[in-house]
C-alpha positions as CSV (number, residue, x, y, z in Angstrom):
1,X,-8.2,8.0,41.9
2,X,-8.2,4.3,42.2
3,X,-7.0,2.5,39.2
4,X,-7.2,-1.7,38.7
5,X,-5.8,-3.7,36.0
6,X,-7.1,-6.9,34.3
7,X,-5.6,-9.0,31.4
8,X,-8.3,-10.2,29.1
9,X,-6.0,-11.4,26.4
10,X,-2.8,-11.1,24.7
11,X,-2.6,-7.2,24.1
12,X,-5.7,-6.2,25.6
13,X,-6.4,-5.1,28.6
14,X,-9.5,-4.1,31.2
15,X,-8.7,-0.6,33.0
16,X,-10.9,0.2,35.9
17,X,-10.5,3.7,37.2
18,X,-12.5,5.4,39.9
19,X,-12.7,8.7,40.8
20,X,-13.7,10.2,44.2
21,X,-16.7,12.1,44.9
22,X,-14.8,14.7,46.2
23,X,-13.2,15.4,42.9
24,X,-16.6,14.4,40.8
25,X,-18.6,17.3,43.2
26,X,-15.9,20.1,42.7
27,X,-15.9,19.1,38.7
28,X,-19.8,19.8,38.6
29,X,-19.6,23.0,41.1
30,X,-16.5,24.5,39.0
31,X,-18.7,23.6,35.5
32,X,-22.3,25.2,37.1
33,X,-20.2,28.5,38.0
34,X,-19.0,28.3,34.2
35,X,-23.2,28.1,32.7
36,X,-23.9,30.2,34.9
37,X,-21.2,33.1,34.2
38,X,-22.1,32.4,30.8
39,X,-25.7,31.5,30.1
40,X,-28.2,34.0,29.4
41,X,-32.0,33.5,30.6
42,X,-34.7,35.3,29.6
43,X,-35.7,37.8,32.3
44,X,-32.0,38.0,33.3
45,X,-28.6,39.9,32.8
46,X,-25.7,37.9,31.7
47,X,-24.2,36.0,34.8
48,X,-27.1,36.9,37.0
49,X,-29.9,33.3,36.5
50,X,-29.9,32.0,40.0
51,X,-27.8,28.4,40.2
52,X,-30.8,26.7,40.5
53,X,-32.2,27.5,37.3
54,X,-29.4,27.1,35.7
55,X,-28.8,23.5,36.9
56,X,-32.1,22.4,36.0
57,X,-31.7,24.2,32.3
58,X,-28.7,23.1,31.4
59,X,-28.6,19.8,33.7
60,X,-27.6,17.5,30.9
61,X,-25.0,19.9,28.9
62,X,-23.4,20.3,32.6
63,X,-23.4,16.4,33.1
64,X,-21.7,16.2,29.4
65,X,-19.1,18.5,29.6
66,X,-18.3,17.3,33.0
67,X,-17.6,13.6,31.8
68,X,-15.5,15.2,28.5
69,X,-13.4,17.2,31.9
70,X,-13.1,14.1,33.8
71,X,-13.0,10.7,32.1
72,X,-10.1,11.4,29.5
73,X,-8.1,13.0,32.2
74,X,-8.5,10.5,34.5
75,X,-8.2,7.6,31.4
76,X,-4.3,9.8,30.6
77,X,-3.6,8.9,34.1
78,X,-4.1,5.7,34.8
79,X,-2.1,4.8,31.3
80,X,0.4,6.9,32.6
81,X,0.4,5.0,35.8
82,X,0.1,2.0,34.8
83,X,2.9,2.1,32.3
84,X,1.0,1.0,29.0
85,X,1.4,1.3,25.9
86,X,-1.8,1.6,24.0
87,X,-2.4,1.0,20.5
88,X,-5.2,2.8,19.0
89,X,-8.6,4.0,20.9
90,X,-10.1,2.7,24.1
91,X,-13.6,1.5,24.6
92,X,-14.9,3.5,27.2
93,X,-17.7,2.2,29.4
94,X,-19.6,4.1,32.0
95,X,-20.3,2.2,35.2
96,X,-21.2,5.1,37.7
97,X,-21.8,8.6,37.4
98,X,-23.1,11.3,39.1
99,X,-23.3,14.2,41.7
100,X,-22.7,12.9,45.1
101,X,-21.2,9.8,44.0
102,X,-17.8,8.5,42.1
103,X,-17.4,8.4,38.7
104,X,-16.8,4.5,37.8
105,X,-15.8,3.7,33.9
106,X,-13.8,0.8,32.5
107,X,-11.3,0.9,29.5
108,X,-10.8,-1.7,27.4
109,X,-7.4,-1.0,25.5
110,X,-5.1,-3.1,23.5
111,X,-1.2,-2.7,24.2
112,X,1.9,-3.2,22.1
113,X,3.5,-7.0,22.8
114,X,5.6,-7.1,25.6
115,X,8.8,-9.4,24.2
116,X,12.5,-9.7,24.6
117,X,14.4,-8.7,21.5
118,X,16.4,-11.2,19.9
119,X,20.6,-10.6,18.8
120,X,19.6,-8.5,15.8
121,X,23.4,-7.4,15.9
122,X,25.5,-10.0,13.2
123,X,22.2,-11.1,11.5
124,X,23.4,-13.4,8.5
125,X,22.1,-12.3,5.2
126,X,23.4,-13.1,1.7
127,X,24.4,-10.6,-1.1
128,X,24.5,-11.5,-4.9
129,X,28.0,-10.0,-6.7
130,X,26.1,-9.4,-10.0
131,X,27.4,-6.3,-11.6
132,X,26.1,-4.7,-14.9
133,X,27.8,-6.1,-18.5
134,X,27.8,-4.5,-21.5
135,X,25.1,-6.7,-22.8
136,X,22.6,-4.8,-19.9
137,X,23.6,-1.6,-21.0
138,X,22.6,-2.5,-25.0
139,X,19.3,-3.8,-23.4
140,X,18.6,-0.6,-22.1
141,X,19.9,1.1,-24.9
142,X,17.4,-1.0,-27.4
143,X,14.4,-0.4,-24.9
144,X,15.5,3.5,-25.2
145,X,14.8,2.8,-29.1
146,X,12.1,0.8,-29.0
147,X,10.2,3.9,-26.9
148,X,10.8,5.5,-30.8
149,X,10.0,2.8,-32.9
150,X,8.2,3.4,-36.2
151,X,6.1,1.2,-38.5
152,X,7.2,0.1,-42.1
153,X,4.4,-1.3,-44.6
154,X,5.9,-4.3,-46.2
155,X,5.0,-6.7,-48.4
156,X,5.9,-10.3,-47.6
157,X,4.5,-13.0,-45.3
158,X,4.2,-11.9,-41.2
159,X,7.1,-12.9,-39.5
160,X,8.1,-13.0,-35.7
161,X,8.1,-9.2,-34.4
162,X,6.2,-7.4,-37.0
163,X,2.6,-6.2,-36.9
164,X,-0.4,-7.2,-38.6
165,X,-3.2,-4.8,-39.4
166,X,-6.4,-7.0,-39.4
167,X,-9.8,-7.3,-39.5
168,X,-12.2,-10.0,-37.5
169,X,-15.3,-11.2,-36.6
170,X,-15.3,-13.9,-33.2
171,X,-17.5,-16.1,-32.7
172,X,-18.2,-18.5,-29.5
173,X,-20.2,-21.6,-30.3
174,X,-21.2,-20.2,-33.5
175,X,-23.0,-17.3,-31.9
176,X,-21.6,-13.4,-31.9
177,X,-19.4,-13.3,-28.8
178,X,-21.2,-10.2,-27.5
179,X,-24.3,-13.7,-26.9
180,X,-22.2,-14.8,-24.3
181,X,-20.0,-11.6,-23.1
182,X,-22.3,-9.1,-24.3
183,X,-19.6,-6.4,-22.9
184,X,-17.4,-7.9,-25.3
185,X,-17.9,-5.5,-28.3
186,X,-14.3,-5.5,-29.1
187,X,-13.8,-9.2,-29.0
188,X,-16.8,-9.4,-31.8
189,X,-15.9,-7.4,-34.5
190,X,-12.9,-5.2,-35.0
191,X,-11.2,-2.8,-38.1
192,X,-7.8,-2.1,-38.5
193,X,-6.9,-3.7,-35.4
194,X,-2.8,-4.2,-35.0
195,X,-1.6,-7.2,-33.4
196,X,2.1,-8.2,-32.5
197,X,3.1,-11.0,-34.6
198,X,4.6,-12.8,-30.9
199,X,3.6,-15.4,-28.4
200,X,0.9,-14.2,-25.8
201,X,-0.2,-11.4,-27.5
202,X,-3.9,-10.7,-27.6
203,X,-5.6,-14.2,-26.7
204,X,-3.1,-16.4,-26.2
205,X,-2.5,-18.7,-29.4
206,X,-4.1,-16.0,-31.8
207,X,-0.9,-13.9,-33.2
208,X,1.5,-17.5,-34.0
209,X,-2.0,-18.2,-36.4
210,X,-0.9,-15.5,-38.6
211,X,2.5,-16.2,-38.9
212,X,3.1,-16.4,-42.9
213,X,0.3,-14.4,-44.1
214,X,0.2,-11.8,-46.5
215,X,-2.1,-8.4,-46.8
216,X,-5.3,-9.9,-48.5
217,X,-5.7,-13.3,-46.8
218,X,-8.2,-14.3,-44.8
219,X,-7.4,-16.7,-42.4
220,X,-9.7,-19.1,-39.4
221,X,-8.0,-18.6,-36.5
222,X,-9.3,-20.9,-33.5
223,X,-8.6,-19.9,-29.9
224,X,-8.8,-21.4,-26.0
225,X,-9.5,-18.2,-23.8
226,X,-7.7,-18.9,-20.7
227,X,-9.0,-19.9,-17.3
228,X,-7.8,-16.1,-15.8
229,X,-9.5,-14.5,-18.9
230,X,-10.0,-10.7,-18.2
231,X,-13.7,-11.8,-19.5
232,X,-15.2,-14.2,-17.0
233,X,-18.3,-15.6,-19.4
234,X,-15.3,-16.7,-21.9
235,X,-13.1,-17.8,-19.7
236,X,-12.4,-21.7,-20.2
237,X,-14.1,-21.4,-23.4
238,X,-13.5,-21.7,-27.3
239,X,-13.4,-19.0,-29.9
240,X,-13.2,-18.9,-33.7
241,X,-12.0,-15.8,-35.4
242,X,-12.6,-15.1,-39.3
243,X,-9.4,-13.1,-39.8
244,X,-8.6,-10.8,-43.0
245,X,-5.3,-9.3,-43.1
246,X,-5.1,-5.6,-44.2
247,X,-1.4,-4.5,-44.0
248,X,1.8,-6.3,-42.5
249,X,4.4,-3.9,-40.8
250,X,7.8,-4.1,-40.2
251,X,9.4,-2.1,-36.6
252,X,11.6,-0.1,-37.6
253,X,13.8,1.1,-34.8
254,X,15.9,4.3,-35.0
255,X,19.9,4.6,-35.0
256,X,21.9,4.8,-32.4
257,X,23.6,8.0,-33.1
258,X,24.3,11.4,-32.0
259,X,20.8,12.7,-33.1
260,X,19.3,9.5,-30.8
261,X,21.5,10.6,-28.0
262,X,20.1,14.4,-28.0
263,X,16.7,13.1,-27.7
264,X,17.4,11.5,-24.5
265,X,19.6,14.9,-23.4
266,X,23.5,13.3,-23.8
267,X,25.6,15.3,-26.0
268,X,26.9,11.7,-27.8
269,X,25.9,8.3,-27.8
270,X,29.2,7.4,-25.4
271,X,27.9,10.0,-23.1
272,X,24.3,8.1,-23.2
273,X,25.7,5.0,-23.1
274,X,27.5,6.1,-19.5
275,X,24.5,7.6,-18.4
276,X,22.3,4.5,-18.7
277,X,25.3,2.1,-17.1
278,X,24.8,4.8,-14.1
279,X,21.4,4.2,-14.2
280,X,21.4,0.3,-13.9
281,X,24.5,0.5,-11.1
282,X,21.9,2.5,-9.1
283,X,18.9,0.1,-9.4
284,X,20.9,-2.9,-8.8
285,X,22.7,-1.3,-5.6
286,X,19.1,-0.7,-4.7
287,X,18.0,-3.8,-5.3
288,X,20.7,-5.5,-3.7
289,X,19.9,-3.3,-1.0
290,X,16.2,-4.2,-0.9
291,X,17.2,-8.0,-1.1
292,X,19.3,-7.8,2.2
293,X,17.1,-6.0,4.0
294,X,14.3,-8.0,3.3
295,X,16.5,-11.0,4.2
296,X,17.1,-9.3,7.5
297,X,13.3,-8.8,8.7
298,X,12.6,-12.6,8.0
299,X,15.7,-13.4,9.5
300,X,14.4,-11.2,12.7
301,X,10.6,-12.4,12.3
302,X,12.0,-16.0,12.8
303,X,13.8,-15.3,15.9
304,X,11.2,-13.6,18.4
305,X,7.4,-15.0,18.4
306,X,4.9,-12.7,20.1
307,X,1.3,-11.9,20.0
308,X,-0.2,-9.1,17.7
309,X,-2.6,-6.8,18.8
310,X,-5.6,-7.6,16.9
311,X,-6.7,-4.2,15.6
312,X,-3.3,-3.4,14.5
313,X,-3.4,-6.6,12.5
314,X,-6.9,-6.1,11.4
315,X,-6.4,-2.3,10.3
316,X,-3.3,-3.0,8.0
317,X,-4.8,-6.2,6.8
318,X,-7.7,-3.9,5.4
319,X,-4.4,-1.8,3.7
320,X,-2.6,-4.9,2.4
321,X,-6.4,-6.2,0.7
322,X,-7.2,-2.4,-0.6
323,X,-3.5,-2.5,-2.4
324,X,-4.3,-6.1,-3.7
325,X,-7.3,-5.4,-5.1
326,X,-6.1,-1.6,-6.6
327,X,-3.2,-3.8,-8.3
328,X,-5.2,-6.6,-9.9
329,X,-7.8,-3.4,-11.0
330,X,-4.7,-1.6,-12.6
331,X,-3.9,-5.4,-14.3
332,X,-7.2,-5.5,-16.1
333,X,-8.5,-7.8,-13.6
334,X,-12.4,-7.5,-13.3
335,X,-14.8,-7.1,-10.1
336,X,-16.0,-10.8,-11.1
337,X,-12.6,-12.9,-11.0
338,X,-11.5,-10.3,-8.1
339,X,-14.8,-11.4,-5.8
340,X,-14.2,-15.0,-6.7
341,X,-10.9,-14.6,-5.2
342,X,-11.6,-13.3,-2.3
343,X,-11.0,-15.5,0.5
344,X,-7.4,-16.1,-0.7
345,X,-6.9,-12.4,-1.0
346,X,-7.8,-11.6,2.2
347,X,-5.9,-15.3,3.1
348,X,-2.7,-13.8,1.6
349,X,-3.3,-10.4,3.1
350,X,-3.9,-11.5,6.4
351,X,-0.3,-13.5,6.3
352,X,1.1,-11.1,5.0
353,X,-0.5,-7.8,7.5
354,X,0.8,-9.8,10.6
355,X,4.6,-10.1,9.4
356,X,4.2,-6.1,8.6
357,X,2.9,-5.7,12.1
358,X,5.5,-7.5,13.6
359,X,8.2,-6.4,12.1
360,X,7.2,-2.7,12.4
361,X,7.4,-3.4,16.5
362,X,10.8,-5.4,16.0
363,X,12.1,-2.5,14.4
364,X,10.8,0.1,16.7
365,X,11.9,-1.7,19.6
366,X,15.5,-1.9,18.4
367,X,15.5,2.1,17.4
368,X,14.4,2.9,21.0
369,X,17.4,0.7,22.2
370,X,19.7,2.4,20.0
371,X,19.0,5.7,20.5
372,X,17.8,5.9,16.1
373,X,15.5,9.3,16.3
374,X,14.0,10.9,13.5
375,X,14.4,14.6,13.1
376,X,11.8,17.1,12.1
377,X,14.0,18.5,8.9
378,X,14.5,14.8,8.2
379,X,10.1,14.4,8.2
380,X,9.7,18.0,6.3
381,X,12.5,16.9,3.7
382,X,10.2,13.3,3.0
383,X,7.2,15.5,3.1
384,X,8.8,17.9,0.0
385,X,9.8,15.1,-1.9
386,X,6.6,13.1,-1.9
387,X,4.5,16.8,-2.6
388,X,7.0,16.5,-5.4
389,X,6.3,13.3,-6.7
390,X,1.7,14.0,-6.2
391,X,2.5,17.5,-7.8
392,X,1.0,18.7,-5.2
393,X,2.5,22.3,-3.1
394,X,3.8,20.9,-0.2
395,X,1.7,23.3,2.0
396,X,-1.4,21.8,1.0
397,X,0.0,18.4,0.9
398,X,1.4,18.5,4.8
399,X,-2.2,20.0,6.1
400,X,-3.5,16.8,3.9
401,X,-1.4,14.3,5.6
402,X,-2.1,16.1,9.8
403,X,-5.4,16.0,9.4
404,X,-5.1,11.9,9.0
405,X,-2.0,11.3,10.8
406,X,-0.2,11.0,7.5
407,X,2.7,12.5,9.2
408,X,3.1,10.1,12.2
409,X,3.5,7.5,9.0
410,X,5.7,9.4,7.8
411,X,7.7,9.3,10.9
412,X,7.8,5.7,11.3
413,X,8.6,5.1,7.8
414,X,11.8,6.8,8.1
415,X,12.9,5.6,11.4
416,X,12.5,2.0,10.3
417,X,14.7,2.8,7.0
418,X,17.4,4.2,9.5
419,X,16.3,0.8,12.2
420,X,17.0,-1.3,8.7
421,X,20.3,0.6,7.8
422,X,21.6,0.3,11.0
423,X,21.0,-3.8,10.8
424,X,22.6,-3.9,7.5
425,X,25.8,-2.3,8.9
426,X,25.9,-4.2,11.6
427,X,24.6,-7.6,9.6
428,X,27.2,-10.3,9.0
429,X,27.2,-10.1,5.2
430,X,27.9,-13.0,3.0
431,X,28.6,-12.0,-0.8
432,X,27.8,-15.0,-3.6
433,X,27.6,-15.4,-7.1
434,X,24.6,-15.2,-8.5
435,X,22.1,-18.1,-8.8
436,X,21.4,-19.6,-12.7
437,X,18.4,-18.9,-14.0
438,X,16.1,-21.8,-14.0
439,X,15.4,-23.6,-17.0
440,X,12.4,-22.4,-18.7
């Protein structure tokens, strides 16, 4: 087997691989004895149809199965000899085939970056010394509350944080709204709606309108729907809503005692109280975590530049876009502002696909170096816990993940958490107080 090489860009490559007619002839003869042991002609016994018959039957099945024998073979090899290492599938192109002659096809593959690794031993990275106060853990606490929060009819004015149970009717240029959103049933006419008496809430500007009114007044409350609005046809535009108030209510949280603390399974509100300061220590540890890790990609993206193979790049930018777009769905955000964002979505994404990319070979790079394996208990452990999460018996949900090479991700997922925890305990750590917040 002859085997050439030629560079057609950064990452991708042009194999040309040959194989003798020697090897091409004993292929065909070895895959006619096969038919023929096996085909079944009318007129003859199993095995028995003269070679000649069966090579003209069965001519282009033979000529098939002979190229699926020899071409990925002979493709394996010349990888294999020529020390590549490919990323995703080739594009195979036949030049020459036949019997009596050598099989000629060309490869075009694309190859992980060839680059020296930069000293990713001592990387500096920064770590905040927040730590969790008392005042966190009554945050926490009062969130815990608010998850039981009941609703008191009073009567007096609306005030900051209570609720007012209204009815409306909006209008847009005088017209019904649904005249110039007409999917916008709910923005026209609504009973019994409740709205929180604080900034933002609803349409921006409509909630601080009813500040200081009672159950039984009726109230014009004038509106700018935003630029973003989840509605495109209102968006920019100007509403008027004629607003009748039905019932003002009060939040009503419950105590903070024993009976509180049993809801949330802690036999007293102390023992909650430590629970929920536990909780908090562990997501800012993690968060700390997250923060110097992140800090030690960029800091490794900024010290090696390389090229990217392109389909790599392209594949997870089509991820990175698929997760923007799911997000801004879950948001509210409709198929009409999403499509008019679309080029800087798929801007973003694209920035942001190529820094994955390149860290991911950073990272691998430096786990082959260090010897950083993954084991198989380590892979069936992840595979458990994330059946776990889906609900789903972890059986099913490992055949799931083999039949699209779900568990290869999961493989490199883990090996660059362990390529990450090896940089952080080898990172040059700097500990600082935390930054003020900026001013409003």
């Amino acid at each position: 087997m002859n085997v050439t090489i030629e560079n057609l860009a950064p990452c991708k490559k042009l194999l040309r691989v040959e194989i003798e007619t020697k090897e091409v002839d004993e292929a065909f003869e070895s895959m006619i004895k096969d038919f023929q042991r096996q085909a079944a002609l009318p007129g003859f016994r199993p095995g028995k149809a003269p070679r000649d018959m069966i090579v003209k039957r069965y001519e282009k099945d033979i000529q098939d199965e002979v190229k699926k024998k020899l071409i990925p073979d002979a493709y394996r090899k010349a990888v294999d000899e020529k020390k590549l290492e490919v990323v995703g599938y080739p594009d195979i192109e036949e030049i020459q085939f036949g019997r009596g002659q050598a099989l000629q096809f060309a490869a075009t593959v694309e190859t992980a970056p060839d680059f020296q690794l930069p000293e990713y031993k001592g990387l500096p990275v920064k770590r905040e010394t927040t730590s969790v106060a008392d005042e966190d853990v009554d945050r926490a606490l009062n969130l815990l509350r608010e998850r039981q929060i009941s609703f008191s009819t009073v009567d007096r004015p609306a005030a900051s944080g209570d609720v007012a149970v209204v009815n409306y009717t909006g209008t847009c240029d005088g017209k019904p709204i649904t005249e110039t959103a007409p999917t916008a049933k709910g923005l026209t006419e609504q009973k019994n709606f409740w709205i929180n008496i604080e900034p933002g809430a609803f349409i921006p500007g409509f909630a601080d309108q009813l500040t200081g009114a009672k159950a039984g007044d009726k109230r014009t409350v004038n509106v700018d729907f935003p630029a973003d609005f989840v509605t495109p046809q209102l968006a920019g535009l100007k509403g008027v809503f004629e607003v009748e108030v039905v019932e003002v209510k009060e939040k009503v949280l419950p105590p903070l005692d024993e009976a509180f603390a049993k809801a949330y399974g802690a036999e007293s509100v102390e023992t909650l109280r430590a629970g929920v300061r536990t909780d908090l220590e562990n997501e800012l540890n993690y968060k700390k975590n997250q923060s110097v890790r992140n800090q030690l990609v960029q800091e490794l993206l900024r010290r090696v530049s390389f090229d990217l193979p392109e389909s790599v790049v392209a594949k997870e930018t089509r991820n990175v876009v698929y997760n923007i777009v799911h997000e801004n769905q879950q948001r509210g955000v409709s198929k009409e502002v999403i499509e008019k964002q679309k080029e800087q979505i798929y801007s973003a994404a694209s920035d942001s696909a190529k820094n994955r990319v390149k860290a991911d070979f950073l990272l691998q790079k430096i786990a082959e170096k260090e010897g950083i394996k993954v084991s198989q208990e380590e892979v069936a452990r992840r595979v458990t816990h994330l059946a776990g999460m889906y609900q789903i018996p972890p059986d099913k949900f490992a055949k799931d993940l083999q039949k699209r090479n779900g568990i290869i991700e999961i493989y490199d997922q883990i090996a660059n958490e362990k390529t990450l925890e090896f940089l952080q305990q080898n990172a040059k750590i700097e500990d600082v107080a935390p930054e003020a917040p900026k001013p409003a």
